[in-house]
N, C-alpha and C positions, 0 to 999 in steps of 0.2 A: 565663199572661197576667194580667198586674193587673187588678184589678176595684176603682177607686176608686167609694168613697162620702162622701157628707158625714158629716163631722162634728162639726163646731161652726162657726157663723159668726167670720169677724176679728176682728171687736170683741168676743167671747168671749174669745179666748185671755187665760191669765194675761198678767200682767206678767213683765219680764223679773227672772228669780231666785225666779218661783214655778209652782207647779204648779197641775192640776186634773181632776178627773173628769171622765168624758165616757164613753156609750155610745154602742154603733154595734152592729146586727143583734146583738143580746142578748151583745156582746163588751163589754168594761168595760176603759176604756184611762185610760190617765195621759198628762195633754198636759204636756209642761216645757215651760218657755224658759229656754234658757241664751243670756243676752247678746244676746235678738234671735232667736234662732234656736229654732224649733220642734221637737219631736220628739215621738213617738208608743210608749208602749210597755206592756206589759201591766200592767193596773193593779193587779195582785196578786202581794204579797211569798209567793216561796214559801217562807219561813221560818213564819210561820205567819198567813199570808192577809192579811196585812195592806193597806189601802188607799194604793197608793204618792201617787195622788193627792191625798192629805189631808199629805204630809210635806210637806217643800222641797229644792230646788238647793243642793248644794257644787260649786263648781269645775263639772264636766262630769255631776255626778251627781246621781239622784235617791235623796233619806235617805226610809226606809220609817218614819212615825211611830211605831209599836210599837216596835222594836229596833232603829233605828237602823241598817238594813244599807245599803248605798248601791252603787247600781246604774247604769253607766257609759250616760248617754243615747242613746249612739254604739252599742254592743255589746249593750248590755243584762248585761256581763258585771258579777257583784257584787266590791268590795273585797273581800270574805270575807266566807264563806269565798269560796276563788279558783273553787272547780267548779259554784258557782249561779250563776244568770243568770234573764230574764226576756225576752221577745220584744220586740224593735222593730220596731214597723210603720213603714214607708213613707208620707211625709207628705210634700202638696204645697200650695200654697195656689193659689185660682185665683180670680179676683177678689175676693170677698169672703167665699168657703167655703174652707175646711179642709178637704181631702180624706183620707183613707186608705185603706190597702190592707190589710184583716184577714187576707185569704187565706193 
């Protein structure tokens, strides 16, 4: 069962075409918006730890500012290589919070 919690007020989220940090219960998550649309996903490149919320949005992806790996907002799955990826949390908005689902 989901167990939504806040995590950033509305008027936090970036703009659309960028990212940004955000903790929730000692988890460190990357919020993008791609064209409007929110997502939620681990804020650390596991190439070598990198802070994905400090990069920015191509297309549907978040770029890891260290090395540039980019990680599909949808899947969390990376351009390359093909077998890395990163967790996507479960995000909802509900009037003026941002929710998610770390679990």
């Amino acid at each position: 069962m989901a167990e939504w919690v806040r995590l950033c007020g509305l008027a936090e989220v970036p703009a659309p075409g960028r990212v940004m940090e955000a903790e929730v219960d000692g988890v460190q998550v990357c919020v993008a918006n791609v064209n409007g649309v929110l997502s939620a996903l681990d804020n650390i490149c596991p190439h070598r730890q990198g802070p994905l919320g400090q990069g920015w949005v191509e297309g549907e992806a978040v770029i890891c500012p260290w090395h540039s790996w980019a990680f599909n907002v949808k899947t969390g799955l990376a351009e390359f290589p093909a077998h890395e990826r990163v967790e996507v949390f479960p995000l909802r908005v509900e009037g003026e919070d941002v929710l998610v689902d770390i679990e």
